[in-house]
C-alpha positions in Angstrom: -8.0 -45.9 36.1 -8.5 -50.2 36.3 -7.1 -52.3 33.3 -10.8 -52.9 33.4 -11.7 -49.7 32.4 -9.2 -49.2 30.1 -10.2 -52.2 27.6 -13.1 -50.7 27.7 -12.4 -46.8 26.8 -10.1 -48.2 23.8 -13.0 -49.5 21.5 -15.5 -46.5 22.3 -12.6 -44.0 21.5 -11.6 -46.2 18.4 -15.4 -46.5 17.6 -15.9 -42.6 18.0 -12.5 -41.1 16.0 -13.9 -43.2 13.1 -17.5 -42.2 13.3 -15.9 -38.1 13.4 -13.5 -39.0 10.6 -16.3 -40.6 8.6 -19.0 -37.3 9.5 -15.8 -35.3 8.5 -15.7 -36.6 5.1 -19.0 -36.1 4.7 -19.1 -32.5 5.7 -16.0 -31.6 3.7 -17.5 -33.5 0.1 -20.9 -31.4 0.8 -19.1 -28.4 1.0 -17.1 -28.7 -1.8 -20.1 -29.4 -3.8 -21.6 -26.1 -2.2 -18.8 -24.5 -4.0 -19.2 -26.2 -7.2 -23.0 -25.1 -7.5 -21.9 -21.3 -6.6 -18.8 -21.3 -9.5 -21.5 -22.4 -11.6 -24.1 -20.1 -10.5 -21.5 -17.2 -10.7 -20.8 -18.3 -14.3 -23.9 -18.2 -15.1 -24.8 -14.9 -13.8 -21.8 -13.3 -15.7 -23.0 -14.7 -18.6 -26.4 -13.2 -18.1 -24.8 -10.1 -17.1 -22.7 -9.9 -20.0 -26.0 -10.6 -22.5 -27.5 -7.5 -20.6 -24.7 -5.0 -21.2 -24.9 -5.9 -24.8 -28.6 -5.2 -25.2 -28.4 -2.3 -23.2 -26.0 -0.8 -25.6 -28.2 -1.4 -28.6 -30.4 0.6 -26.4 -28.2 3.8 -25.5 -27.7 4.2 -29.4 -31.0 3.6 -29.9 -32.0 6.6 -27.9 -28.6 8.3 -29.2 -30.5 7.9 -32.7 -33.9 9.2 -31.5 -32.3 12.3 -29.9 -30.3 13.1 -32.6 -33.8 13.4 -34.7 -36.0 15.4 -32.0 -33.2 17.9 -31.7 -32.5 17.8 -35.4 -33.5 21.2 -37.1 -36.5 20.2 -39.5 -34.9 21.4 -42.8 -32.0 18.9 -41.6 -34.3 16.3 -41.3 -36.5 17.0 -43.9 -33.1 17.1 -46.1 -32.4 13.5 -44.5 -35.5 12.2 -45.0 -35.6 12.8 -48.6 -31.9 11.4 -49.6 -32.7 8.1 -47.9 -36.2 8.2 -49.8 -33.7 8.9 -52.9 -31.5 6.2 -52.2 -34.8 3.8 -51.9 -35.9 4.6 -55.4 -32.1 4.5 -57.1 -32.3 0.7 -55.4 -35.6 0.5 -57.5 
């Protein structure tokens, strides 16, 4: 390879290691921001998922509750029925 050639490979290659350090950067900042948005996406879905647990169990004894009263005999009921009535008129 000529002295020629030489001085002129050196700027090119200077040129081209900081054009692939400067896309580098750029790559690696992107990705981290990619990671920021899916910690907070993540976050936000456990939150969500956490909000749904809760009203889901409001729900199971909910239908605990209804159950209990469809398989309830009907004097049991009836018996239930009229202590709570009770309790309404002592609050009278």
């Amino acid at each position: 390879m000529s002295l020629e050639m030489m001085g002129i490979m050196i700027p090119i290659l200077g040129i081209s290691v900081g054009l692939a350090a400067v896309i580098g950067n750029i790559w690696i900042k992107s990705q981290q921001i990619k990671l920021k948005i899916a910690e907070a996406q993540g976050g936000a879905e456990a939150a969500a998922s956490r909000v749904t647990q809760a009203g889901l169990e409001k729900l199971r004894d909910r239908v605990a509750v209804l159950e209990r009263l469809i398989t309830d005999e009907d004097r049991r009921l009836a018996s239930e029925i009229g202590r709570l009535r009770g309790g309404e008129e002592a609050r009278r």
